[in-house]
Each structure stands twice: as structure tokens, then as C-alpha cells.
MARVOPA-99643 format. One record per residue (C-alpha): residue in one letter; x, y, z. Coordinates in steps of 0.05 Angstrom, whole numbers, plus 32768, in hexadecimal, padded with zeros to 4 digits. Last residue first. Layout:
aXYZ;...
This chain:
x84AD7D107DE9;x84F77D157DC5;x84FF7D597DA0;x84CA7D8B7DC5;x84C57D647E02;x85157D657E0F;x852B7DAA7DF4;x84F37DC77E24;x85087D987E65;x854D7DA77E62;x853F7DFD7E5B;x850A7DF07E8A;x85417DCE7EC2;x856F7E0F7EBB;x85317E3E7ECB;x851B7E147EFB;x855E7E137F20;x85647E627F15;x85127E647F3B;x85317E2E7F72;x85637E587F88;x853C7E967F86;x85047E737FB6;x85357E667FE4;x855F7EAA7FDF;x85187EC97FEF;x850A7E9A802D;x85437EA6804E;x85467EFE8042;x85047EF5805E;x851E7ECC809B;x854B7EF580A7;x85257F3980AA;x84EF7F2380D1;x84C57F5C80E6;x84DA7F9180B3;x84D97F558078;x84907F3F808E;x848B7EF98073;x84537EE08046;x84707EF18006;x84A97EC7801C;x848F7E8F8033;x845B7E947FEC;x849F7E927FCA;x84BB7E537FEC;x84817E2E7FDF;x84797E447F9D;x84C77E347F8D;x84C67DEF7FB5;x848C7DD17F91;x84AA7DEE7F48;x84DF7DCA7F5B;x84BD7D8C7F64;x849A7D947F22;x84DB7DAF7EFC;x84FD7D5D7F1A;x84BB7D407EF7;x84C77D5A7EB3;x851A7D577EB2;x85097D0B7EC4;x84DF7CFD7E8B;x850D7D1B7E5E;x85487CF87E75;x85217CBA7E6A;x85107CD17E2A;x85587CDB7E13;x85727C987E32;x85317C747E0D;x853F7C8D7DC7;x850B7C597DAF;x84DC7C677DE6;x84A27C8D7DBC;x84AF7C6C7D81;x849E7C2F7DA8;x84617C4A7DC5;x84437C707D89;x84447C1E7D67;x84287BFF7DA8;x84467BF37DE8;x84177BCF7E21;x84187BD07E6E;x84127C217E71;x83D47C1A7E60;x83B57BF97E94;x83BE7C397EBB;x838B7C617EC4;x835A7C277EBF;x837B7BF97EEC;x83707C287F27;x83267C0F7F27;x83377BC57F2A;x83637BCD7F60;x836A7B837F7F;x83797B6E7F3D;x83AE7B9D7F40;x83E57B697F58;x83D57B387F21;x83E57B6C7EE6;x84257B837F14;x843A7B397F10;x84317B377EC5;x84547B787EBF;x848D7B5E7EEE;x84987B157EC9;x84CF7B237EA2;x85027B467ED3;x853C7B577EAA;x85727B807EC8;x85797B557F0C;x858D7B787F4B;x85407B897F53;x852B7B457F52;x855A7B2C7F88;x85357B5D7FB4;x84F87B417FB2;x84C47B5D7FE0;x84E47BA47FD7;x84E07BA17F93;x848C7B807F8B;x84837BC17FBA;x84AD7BEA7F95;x84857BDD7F53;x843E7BE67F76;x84577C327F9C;x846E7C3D7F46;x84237C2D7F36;x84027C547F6A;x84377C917F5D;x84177C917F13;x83D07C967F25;x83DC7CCA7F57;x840B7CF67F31;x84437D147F42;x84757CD27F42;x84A77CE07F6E;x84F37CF87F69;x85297CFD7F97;x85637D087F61;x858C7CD77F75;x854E7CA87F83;x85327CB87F4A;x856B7CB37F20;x85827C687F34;x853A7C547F2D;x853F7C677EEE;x85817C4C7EE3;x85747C067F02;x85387C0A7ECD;x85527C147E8C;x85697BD17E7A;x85227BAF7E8F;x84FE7BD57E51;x84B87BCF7E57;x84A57BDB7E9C;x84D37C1A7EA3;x84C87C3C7E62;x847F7C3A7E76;x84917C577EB1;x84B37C8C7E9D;x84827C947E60;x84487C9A7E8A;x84757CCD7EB5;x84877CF97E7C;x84387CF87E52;x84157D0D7E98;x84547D4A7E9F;x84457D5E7E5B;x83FE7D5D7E6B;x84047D857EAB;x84267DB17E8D;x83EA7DC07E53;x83BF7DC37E8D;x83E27DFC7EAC;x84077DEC7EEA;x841A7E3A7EF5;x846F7E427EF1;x846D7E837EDA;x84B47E9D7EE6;x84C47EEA7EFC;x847D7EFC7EF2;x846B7ED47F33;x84987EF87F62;x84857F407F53;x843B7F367F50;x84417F197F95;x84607F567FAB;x84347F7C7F87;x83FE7F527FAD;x83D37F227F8D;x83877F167F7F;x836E7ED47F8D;x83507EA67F54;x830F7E817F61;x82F27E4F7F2C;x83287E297F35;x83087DF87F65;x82CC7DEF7F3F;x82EA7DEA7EF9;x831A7DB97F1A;x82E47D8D7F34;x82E87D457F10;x833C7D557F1C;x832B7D647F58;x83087D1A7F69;x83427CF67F39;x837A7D157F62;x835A7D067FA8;x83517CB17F92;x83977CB37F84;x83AB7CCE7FC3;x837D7CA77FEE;x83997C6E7FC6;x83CE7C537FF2;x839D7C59802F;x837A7C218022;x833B7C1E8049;x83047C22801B;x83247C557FE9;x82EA7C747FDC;x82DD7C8B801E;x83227CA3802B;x831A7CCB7FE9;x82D67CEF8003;x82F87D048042;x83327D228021;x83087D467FED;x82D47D5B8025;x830F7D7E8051;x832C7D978006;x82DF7DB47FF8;x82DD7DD48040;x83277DFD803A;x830D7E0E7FEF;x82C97E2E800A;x82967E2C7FD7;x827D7DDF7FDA;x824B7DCD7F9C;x82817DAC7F6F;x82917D797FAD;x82427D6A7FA8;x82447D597F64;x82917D397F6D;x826D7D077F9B;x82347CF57F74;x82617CE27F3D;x82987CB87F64;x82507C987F85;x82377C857F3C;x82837C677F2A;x82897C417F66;x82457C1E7F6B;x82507C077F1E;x82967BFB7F2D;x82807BCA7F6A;x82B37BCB7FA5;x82867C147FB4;x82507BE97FC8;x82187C157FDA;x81E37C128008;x81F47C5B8024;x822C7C7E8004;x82027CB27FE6;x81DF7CBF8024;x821D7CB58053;x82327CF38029;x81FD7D1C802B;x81FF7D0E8071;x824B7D28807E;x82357D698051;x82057D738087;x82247D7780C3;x821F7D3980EA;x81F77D37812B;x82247D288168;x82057D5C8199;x81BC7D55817B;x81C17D0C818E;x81DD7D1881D0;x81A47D4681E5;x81707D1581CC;x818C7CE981FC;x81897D19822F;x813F7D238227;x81397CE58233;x812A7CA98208;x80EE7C7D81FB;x80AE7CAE81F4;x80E47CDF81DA;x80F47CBC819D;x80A97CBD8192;x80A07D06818F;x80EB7D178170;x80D17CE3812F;x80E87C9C8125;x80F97C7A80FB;x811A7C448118;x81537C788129;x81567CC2812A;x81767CEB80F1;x818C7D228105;x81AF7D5380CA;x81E07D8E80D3;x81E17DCE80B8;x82167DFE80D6;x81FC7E3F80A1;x822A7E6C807E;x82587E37806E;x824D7E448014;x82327E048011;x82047E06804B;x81E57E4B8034;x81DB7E247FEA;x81BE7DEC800E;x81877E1B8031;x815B7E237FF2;x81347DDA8006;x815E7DB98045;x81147DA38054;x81097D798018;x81507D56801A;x81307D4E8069;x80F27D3B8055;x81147D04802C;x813C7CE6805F;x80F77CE98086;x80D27CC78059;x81127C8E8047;x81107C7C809C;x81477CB280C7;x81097CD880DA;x811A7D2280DB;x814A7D578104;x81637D9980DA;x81987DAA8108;x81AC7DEE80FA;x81E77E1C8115;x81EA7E658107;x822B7E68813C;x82007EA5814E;x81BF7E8E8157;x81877EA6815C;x817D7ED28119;x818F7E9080FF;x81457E808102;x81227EB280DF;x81517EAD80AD;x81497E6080A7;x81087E79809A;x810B7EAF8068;x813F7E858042;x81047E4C803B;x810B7E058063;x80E27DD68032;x809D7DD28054;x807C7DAA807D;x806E7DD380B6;x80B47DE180C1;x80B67DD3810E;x80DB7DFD8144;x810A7DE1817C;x81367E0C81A5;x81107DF381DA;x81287DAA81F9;x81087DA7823E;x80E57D668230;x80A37D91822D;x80C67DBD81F5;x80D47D7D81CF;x80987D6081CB;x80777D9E81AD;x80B57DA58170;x809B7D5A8160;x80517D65816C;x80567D9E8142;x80777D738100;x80B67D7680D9;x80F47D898109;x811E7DC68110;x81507DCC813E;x81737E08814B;x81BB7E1A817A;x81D97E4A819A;x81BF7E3181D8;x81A17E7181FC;x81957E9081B3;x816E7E4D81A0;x81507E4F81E4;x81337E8F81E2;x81187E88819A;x80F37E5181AE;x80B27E5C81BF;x80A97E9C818E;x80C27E69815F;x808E7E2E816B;x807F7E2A812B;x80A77E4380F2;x80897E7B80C5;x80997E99807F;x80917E5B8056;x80487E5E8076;x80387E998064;x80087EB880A1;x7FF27EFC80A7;x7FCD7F17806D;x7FBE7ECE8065;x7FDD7E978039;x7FAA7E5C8057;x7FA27E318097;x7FBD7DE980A3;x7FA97DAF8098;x7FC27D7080BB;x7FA77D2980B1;x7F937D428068;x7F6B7D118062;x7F3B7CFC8098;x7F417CBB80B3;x7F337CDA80FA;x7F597D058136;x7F677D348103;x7FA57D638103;x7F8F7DB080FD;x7FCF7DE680F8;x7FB87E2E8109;x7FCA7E7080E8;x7FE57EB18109;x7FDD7EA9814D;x800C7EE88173;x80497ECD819A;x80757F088179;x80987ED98152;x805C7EC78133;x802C7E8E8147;x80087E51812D;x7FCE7E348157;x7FCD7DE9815B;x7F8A7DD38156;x7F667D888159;x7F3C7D778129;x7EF17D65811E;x7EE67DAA80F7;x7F1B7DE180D7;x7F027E088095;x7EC37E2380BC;x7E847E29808F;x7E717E69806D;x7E317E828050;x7E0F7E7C8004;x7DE57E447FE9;x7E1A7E2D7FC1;x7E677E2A7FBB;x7E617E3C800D;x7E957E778025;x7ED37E5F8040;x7EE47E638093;x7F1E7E6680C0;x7F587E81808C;x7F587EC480AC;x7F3E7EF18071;x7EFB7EC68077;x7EFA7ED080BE;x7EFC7F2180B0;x7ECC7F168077;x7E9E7EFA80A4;x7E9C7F3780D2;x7EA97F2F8118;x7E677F2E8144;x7E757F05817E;x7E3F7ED9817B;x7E277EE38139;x7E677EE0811B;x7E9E7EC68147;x7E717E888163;x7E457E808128;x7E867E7C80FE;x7EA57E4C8130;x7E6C7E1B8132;x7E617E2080ED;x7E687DCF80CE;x7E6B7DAF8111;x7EA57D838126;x7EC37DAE815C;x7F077DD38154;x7F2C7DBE818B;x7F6C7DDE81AD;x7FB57DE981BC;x7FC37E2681DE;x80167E0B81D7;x801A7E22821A;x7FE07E068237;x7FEC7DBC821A;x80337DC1823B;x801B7DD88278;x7FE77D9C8275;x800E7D608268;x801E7D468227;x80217CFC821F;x801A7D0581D2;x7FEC7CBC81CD;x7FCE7CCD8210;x7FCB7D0E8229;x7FC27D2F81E3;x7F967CF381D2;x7F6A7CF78210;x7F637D4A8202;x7F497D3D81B6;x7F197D0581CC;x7F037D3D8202;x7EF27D6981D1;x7EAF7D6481D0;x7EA67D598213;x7EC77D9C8220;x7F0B7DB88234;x7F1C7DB181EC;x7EE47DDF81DA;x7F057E198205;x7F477E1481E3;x7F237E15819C;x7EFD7E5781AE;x7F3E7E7781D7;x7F667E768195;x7F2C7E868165;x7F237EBF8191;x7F717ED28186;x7F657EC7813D;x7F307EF2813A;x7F5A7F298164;x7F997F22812E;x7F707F2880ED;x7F487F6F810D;x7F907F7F8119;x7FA07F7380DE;x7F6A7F8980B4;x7F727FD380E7;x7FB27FE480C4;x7F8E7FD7807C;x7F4F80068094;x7F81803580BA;x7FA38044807C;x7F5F805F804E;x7F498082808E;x7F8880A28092;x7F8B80BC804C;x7F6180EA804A;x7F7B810F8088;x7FC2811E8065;x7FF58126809E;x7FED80DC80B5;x7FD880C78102;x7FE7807A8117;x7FD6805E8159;x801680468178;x80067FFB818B;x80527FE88196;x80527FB48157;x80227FD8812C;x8051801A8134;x80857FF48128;x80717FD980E7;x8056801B80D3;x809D803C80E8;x80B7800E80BD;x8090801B8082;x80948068808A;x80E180658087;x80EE8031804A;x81037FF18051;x814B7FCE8042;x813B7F9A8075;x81767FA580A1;x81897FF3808E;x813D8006809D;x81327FD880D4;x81707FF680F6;x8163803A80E6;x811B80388110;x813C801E8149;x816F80588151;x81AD805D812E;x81F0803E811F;x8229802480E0;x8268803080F3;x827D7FE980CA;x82B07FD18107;x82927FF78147;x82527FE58133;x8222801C8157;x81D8800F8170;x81A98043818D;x8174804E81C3;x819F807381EE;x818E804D8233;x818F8009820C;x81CB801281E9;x81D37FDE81B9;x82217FC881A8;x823B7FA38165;x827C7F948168;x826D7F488176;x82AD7F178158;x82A67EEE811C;x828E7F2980EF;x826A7F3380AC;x82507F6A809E;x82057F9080B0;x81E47F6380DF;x82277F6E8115;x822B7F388146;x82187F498184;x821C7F7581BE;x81EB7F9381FC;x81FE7FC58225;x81F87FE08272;x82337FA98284;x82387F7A8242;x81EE7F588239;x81EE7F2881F7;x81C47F2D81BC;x81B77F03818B;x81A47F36814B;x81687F3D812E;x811D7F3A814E;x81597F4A818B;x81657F938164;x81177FA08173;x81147F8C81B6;x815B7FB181C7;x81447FEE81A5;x81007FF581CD;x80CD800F8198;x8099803681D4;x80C4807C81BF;x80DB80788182;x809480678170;x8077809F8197;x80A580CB8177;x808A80B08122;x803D80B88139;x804C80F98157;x807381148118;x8031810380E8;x803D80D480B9;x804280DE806C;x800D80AF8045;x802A80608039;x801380447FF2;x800080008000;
């Protein structure tokens, strides 16, 4: 609505009832620090609070972004609203009536202020109406099965106002309508009745269940839940969009919890009422419910308001329903968990169970444990693609490889991806370790584009150092390097005279196979050496590639990157016909790659040194780093003559 100018009394009795630090909390966790309150800053990102809230001034300041004002400013700047909005909001809020400077106008604006308050007192009635009817014989099936099947006692029942809307077609609309006189249209607006498709009147949209009244943050009813205690379908309904209630908007039980969720630091979110209900009367309230729906950004918002640490344990049945409610619940929020700006984790209870009936069997404590050890999410995703699968099967081990490096793609933060990288290659190498590194290499080399998406601006110092020699590992190196040690080894397998001196020149040179696939094999060949040491005295050793064929049987899936390097074909042969030279240029190749190690590692030590503060050691690292830079520059020389005339 178009929002007429307010009067000045209307905006100063706003700044006067709107109490900063209630306002700023709808916001911010705050914590008391002598006559102050602090937090986290809303308006950059910060680890530690330098955000203060004067409660005796009535303003806020951010000692790191400067950014301050009164309570009115802070809803502004936060929700990016303008003034007369805001002040309408709080003016709502604090029950400031509201005066405009153009008198036409105001009636036009009270008429849409007063809808919601006119929304907010029939829902209130509606409240006390159902609550009253449960206390009756006709609700006393509804009572019995609250104290019986939910075992709730009666504070509990009381403070969740649960009620009972009886069976009868208009009971509530003659109640609030002719009894108490509200306008139809007002119910209508609510979401408790629907006009008749013929013969005209209303009949109430909630009958024969029993009611679970939906509130704001503010503790206000907003909408109600209805579960039937029959075979009706649906078993829960709930009410319509309203001026006042969207249900992707809204988590139930929040104005319950939102005190414990800041208290704890912590907010669980579970599927049903009965399930957030349970357990606030085991003690456990930092618990809201979903109502059903995927988790929107508006609620986990809502939510992570809270809690600073903005952690969230989404907690469902661990059966194939609730595994899916919970890839249903995660909804827009995977993006937040991908990029670490939300601690989501996932609870899964066992036997299928929900929080409610877990908690007729366990204590409170128990529950308490669970949530304490619940994986983040990434760890579930991953024990969900895992799950039932046998990864000694290719077929198995190829379609979890792929669903791995999907959700490996999907991580921002490089520091998280390599944790996740590491973790996923221990998986898939079921226990061995000797091919965690092989199995890393072919999971970022499936998400390169990913992972080098990012490039980090440099300093002019670092500018300085890296346009001296560009040593990069373009893919075009890595190829060369790829084509070297395949040949080095295929050299080796195929022609027994050449292999004392390679081995002789690795080990004087102290030399490893770069590459995974390639190391794997050459970790094979000294482990058939050092178990026969006659065998490597002896120049010709006929029966290694066959042996080396029978030792990878057990490594099926390795086989594939390098089952080629057991057979010479025409390209081959010409390839290793001037074996001395080629050797030499295989060599050259992997001796720049371990310099080229040493040089960036030296360099970044460097870069990263304060010369003023350690003088030595700066001086150190640069005559390191400019040692190896002339050795590479010697080596590339070598190695350019080498692949351009013999590989």
C-alpha cells in the first residue's frame, strides 16, 4: 500500500515505546556486557562481537563497520525498508495509534492497519474457543489421546493452547459471528471458514480435529495446524496463505524456542508439532518444527538469528521417508551449507523413529547425546551415497566415484573441499592406504574446473617473484610430464638392461614418481624388489610383467590407468629406440617438477616473511628460492632440447 506522510507524534511515540534492545534481539543474539549489550555485527561479517546496544541511549554502534542509530535505523539498514514502513511496523508492534498529515488518507490506512488487528483478535477467540471445547465432553476423546498416546501432561497441553475444534459443520462461525459479532469476511480472511459453493453461507474449514495453534515470533496465533483423530485424509491440515500467516515464512514453536536456541547456540528443527511439542516437555527447547515444508531462506533466517555459531540440526526419521524429508527439508539451504555459512548437521534416529516416540523410550539425555554427536551434513550425504553399496564392484564404484565428485564440485571453501577430498579417497580406497593418493588425484582431477575456478590476487612483491620464471603446472606440462614418466616406466618393464640405471638415477637423484597412478605402479615394482633381492642384481628378469599382471588383480580399478604400460606397440618402440636419450629425458622432466616444488615453496616463505622483523631469515629464504629458480632454469634448457627432439 501506498504509505501517506506521518504525523511527528506518531513517529516520537514510536521512538519512544520501540525498546532498542527488543527490537535489535528480533535480530541479533545478544549478550549483556556491564550496562551494554554486544553481538555480532548484522551488517559484515565478523567472528568476534563489535557490535554494542545501548539500552539507556537507545542506539547501536559497530565499532568495526561504524555503522549506528536508533531503532528505527536498524530496521531500515537490516531489511533494506523504507522510513514510513518501518515505523508502521513498529508502530503496529508497540500499539502507537497512527496519525498521518493528510486527513484523507488516514481513514483509507487505518482500514488495512485495523485488517490485522481485526485478523489477530479472531484468531485469539478462535484460540480460547477450541481450548474451551477440549475441556468438554466433546472433546474429551481429543484430551484422552493427548494424555494418552502423546503422554503430555497438562502444563505442557496449556502452553502449547492446544485445542478442539468440534465436529459440527458452523459451530465456530455461529460462535464468532452471531455470537460474538465479528464479521464473516473477517473469519473468511483468517483461514477459519469458506463460503458454501451453493446455497450461500460459510462452514468452518477445521471440524472433528484436534488444534494446534500456530504463532509468530511475537507469540501471537497466526494459523492453526488440525490433525484428525479419524480416517480422515489429510491427517493434518493446516490453515491457508493469510494476510498474516505464510507458511514457508513461519516455524512452529519459535516464539517457544528462540530463548533456548540463543541460550544453547544451537537449533533443531524436526518435521511434525508433536515432535518439536515432545521435546519442550522433556526439557529440550530450542526445537521448532518445519511444518512440512522444504526449509526456505526466510526460515532458516528466522532461525539463525539465534544463534551465533548458526548451527542447525535438521533431526528426521532415519527410515527411507524420513531420509527423504530431510533431502526435502534441506530445500534452498544446501547452497548456505556449501558455501559454511550455516553448521548443518543431520539426526537421524533409529528404528524409525520420530523425536515423539524416541522419547517414549529414551531420556531426555539420550536425545541430548544424539544431537551432540550428529554428523554435519556433508558427512551424511556421504554415508547416503555410500549406503548399500559395494564399492569392490566397478559398477558400485564407478556410480559412487560420480556422485562423489558432484557433491565435491558443489563445496566453495578450498580448505573444506581438500578435508572432503581426503575423506572421500580413504573411503574409496577400502582400507589400503597405498592408494589414498591415487584415488585423491583422480577425484581433483574430476574437479579441477571447480577447484580452479578461484584465482587470488597477488602482491607486487608476489608479482615480482613469479614473472621472474613461470613455472604454473599448465595442462600442457602436465602432459609432457604424463608422456615422461609413462615412458620411464615403460622403458623400465620392457627393456631389463636399462633398469639398474634407472633406478641407479632415481635414487641419486632422489626422484619419485609425481603422479598417483604412476607412483602405484613403481611402489608394486619395489615391493616384488625388495621381496627378492636376487632378482634385482640380475639384468633380465623375465617374468616381472607377468608377476606385476598377477599382483594387480587385487586392484582391478588401478589396472585401467595403467594396463597400458604392459604392452609396446609400433609408436612405442619408436618411442624407446634411443632409450639412453629418452631416459635422460624422462628424468630431466621429473627432477624440474621437484624443483619446481622447492622454488614455490621457498618463494611463498619468502613472500610471506616480514624482512624488517626477520631480516635473516628473509634474506634465507630468498637465496633458497634463487637457488632453485638458476637450477630450473639450467634443468628447462635439458628438458626443452630433450622433448622437442627425442619424446
Amino acid at each position: 500500500m501506498q504509505i501517506p506522510r506521518l504525523h511527528p507524534d506518531t513517529i516520537e511515540e514510536v521512538k519512544l515505546r520501540a525498546d532498542i534492545v527488543d527490537v535489535v534481539s528480533e535480530y541479533v543474539v545478544l549478550r549483556k556486557r556491564g550496562k551494554d549489550f554486544i553481538g555480532l555485527c548484522p551488517f559484515h561479517d565478523e567472528k568476534s562481537p563489535s557490535f554494542t546496544v545501548s539500552q539507556t541511549k537507545q542506539m547501536y554502534y559497530c565499532f568495526g563497520c561504524q555503522a549506528g542509530g536508533n531503532a528505527i535505523k536498524f530496521v531500515m539498514e537490516l531489511g533494506k525498508r523504507s522510513f514510513a514502513d518501518v515505523v508502521l511496523d513498529l508502530a503496529r508492534r508497540y500499539q502507537v495509534p497512527v496519525q498521518t498529515l493528510e486527513p484523507e488518507q488516514r481513514q483509507e490506512l487505518q482500514r488495512q492497519l485495523s485488517l490485522r488487528e481485526q485478523l489477530y483478535e479472531v484468531l485469539a477467540s478462535s484460540a480460547q474457543f477450541y481450548q474451551h471445547a477440549l475441556r468438554q465432553s466433546q472433546g474429551q476423546k481429543a484430551l484422552e489421546y493427548l494424555q494418552s498416546n502423546r503422554q503430555l501432561k497438562e502444563e505442557t497441553i496449556q502452553q502449547f493452547g492446544l485445542g478442539f475444534a468440534p465436529a459440527g459443520w458452523e459451530t465456530l462461525y455461529r460462535y464468532l459471528v452471531q455470537d460474538k459479532h465479528y464479521p464473516a469476511q473477517i473469519l473468511e480472511k483468517a483461514g477459519l471458514i469458506k463460503p458454501r459453493k451453493e446455497g450461500g453461507g460459510y462452514y468452518d474449514v477445521f471440524r472433528d480435529r484436534l488444534m494446534i495453534p500456530i504463532r509468530d515470533v511475537q507469540g501471537r496465533v497466526i494459523a492453526f495446524g488440525g490433525r484428525t483423530l479419524t480416517d480422515e485424509q489429510p491427517k493434518y491440515l493446516n490453515s491457508p496463505e493469510t494476510e498474516l500467516f505464510s507458511k514457508g515464512k513461519t516455524l512452529f514453536a519459535l516464539d517457544q524456542a528462540k530463548g533456548g536456541i540463543s541460550q544453547l547456540d544451537q537449533a533443531v528443527v524436526v518435521e511434525g508439532y508433536f515432535d518439536a511439542i515432545a521435546l519442550h516437555a522433556a526439557g529440550i527447547n530450542n526445537a521448532v518444527a518445519s511444518l512440512g515444508t522444504a526449509l526456505s531462506l526466510e526460515q532458516v533466517r528466522l532461525i539463525l538469528r539465534y544463534t551465533e555459531s548458526k548451527q542447525l540440526v535438521l533431526n528426521f526419521d532415519a527410515d527411507k521417508a524420513g531420509t527423504n524429508a530431510a533431502e526435502r527439508a534441506i530445500g534452498e539451504i544446501a547452497e548456505l551449507a556449501y558455501k559454511g555459512e550455516v553448521q548443518l548437521k543431520i539426526l537421524n534416529l533409529a528404528d524409525g523413529k520420530d523425536a515423539d516416540e524416541y522419547l517414549h523410550s529414551h531420556t531426555p539425555e539420550d536425545y541430548g547425546e544424539l544431537l551432540k554427536n550428529a554428523p554435519l551434513w556433508l558427512d551424511w550425504q556421504i554415508q547416503q551415497i555410500i549406503q548399500d553399496r559395494d564399492l569392490k564392484q566397478a559398477t558400485d564404484f564407478q556410480q559412487v566415484t560420480q556422485q562423489l565428485v558432484k557433491l565435491l564440485k558443489n563445496i566453495a571453501n578450498s580448505d573444506t573441499r581438500n578435508y572432503y577430498v581426503s575423506y572421500c579417497a580413504e573411503i574409496l580406497s577400502l582400507g589400503d592406504t597405498r592408494l589414498i593418493p591415487l584415488r585423491v588425484e583422480n577425484l581433483l582431477t574430476q574437479i579441477a574446473p571447480v577447484a580452479a575456478a578461484y584465482t587470488k590476487p597477488v602482491s607486487a612483491k608476489k608479482a615480482w617473484g613469479n614473472s621472474q620464471v613461470s613455472h604454473s603446472p599448465l595442462p600442457t606440462e602436465r602432459s609432457l610430464l604424463e608422456h615422461a614418466e609413462a615412458l620411464l616406466l615403460r622403458i623400465y618393464l620392457h627393456c631389463p638392461e636399462q633398469r639398474q640405471a634407472i633406478i641407479a638415477e632415481l635414487e641419486e637423484r632422489d626422484l619419485q614418481f609425481s603422479l598417483s597412478h604412476h607412483r602405484f605402479l613403481w611402489q608394486q615394482i619395489l615391493e616384488i624388489l625388495s621381496g627378492d633381492e636376487e632378482t634385482r642384481n640380475v639384468a633380465s628378469q623375465p617374468d616381472l610383467i607377468s608377476r606385476l599382471q598377477d599382483h594387480f588383480l587385487e586392484f582391478s580399478s588401478e589396472m585401467g590407468l595403467i594396463s597400458h604400460l604392459f604392452h609396446v606397440n609400433e609408436k612405442n618402440q619408436k618411442e624407446i629406440l634411443r632409450t639412453p636419450q629418452v631416459v635422460q629425458a624422462a628424468i630431466a622432466c621429473m627432477d624440474l617438477v621437484m624443483l619446481e616444488k622447492r622454488y614455490r615453496h621457498f618463494l611463498e616463505l619468502w613472500q610471506q616473511t616480514d624482512p624488517e622483523a626477520e631480516p635473516e631469515r628473509y634474506q634465507s629464504y630468498y637465496q633458497a628460492f634463487y637457488t632453485e629458480k638458476i637450477k630450473l632454469q639450467k634443468i628447462d634448457r635439458q628438458r626443452l632440447f630433450s622433448i622437442t627432439d627425442l619424446i
